[in-house]
N, C-alpha and C positions, 0 to 999 in steps of 0.2 A: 783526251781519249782515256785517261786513269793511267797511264804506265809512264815509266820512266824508258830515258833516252835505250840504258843499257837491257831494258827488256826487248824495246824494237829492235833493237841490234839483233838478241837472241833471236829475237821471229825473225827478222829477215834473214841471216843465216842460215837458217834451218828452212823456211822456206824456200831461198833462193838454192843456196847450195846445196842443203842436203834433199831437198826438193820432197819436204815432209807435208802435208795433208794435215785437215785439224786434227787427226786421232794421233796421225803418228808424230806428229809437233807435243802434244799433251804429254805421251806416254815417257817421250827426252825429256821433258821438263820438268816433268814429277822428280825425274831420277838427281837433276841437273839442281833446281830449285827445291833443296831439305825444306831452310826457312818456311816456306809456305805450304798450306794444307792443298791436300789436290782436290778438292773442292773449288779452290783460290784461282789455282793454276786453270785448272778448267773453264772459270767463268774469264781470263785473262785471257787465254786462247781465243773464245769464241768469241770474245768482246775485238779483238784484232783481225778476225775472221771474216766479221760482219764490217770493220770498217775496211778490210782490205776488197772485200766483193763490192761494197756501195762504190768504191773509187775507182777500182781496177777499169773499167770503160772509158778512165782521161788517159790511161796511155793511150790509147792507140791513136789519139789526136794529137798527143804531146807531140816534140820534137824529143830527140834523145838529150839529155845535158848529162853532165861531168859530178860526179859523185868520187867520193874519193872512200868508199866503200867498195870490199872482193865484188859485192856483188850486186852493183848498180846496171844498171841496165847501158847495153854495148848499143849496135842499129836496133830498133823496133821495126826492121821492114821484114826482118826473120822471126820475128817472134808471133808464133801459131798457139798462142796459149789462147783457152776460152776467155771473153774478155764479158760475157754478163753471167752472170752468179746469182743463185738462188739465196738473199742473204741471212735466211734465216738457216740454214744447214741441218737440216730439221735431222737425217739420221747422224750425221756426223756428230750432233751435241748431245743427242740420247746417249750414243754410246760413251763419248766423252764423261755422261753423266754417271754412267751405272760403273764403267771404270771409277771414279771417284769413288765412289759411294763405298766398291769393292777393297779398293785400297786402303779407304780410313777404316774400313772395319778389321781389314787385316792386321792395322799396324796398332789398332786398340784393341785386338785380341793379344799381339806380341806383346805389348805394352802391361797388360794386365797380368798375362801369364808369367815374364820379367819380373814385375810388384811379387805375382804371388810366390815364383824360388827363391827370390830374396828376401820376403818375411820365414819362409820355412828354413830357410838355411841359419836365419838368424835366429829361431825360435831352436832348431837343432845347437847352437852353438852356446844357447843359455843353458839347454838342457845340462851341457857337459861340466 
């Protein structure tokens, strides 16, 4: 699937207990995950998104088993969650998108503007 054990952990967390959506899963992660660009995070979302909608239809056949995760699944004879999904989440990844997009541009205007008081504080400091 491309991620590692401890990002599933993250999404299922967040999925299960904080009970986040693709946008609002993205928006934690950006904050959560520095290391990666939220372009990154974004395509990692929706790539967990789309495998979590193709599968979600084997629970409701499964039997429940024993996970020793918070947030493993208890009876599935209570669980009323929608169980077929759209799996390409066509508005949920637009926005996921244009959020990115908005963020890296923020953080390469900080970034820039940062470069540029520190060349003038240092051009100030030869002046003297």
């Amino acid at each position: 699937m491309g991620m590692t054990y401890d990002e599933l952990g993250h999404f299922g967390r967040l999925r299960k207990l904080s009970r986040c959506g693709p946008v609002t899963m993205f928006r934690k992660l950006v904050d959560i995950w520095t290391h990666l660009s939220p372009t990154v995070v974004a395509q990692k979302v929706q790539r967990f998104f789309y495998f979590y909608s193709v599968n979600r239809h084997k629970m409701v056949t499964l039997t429940p088993s024993y996970h020793a995760e918070s947030y493993s699944p208890d009876d599935n004879r209570f669980d009323l969650r929608q169980f077929l999904y759209n799996v390409r989440w066509p508005r949920q990844n637009n926005v996921m998108n244009a959020l990115a997009k908005r963020i890296e541009t923020a953080r390469a205007r900080e970034g820039k503007g940062a470069a540029e008081d520190d060349e003038a504080r240092e051009a100030k400091r030869l002046k003297k």
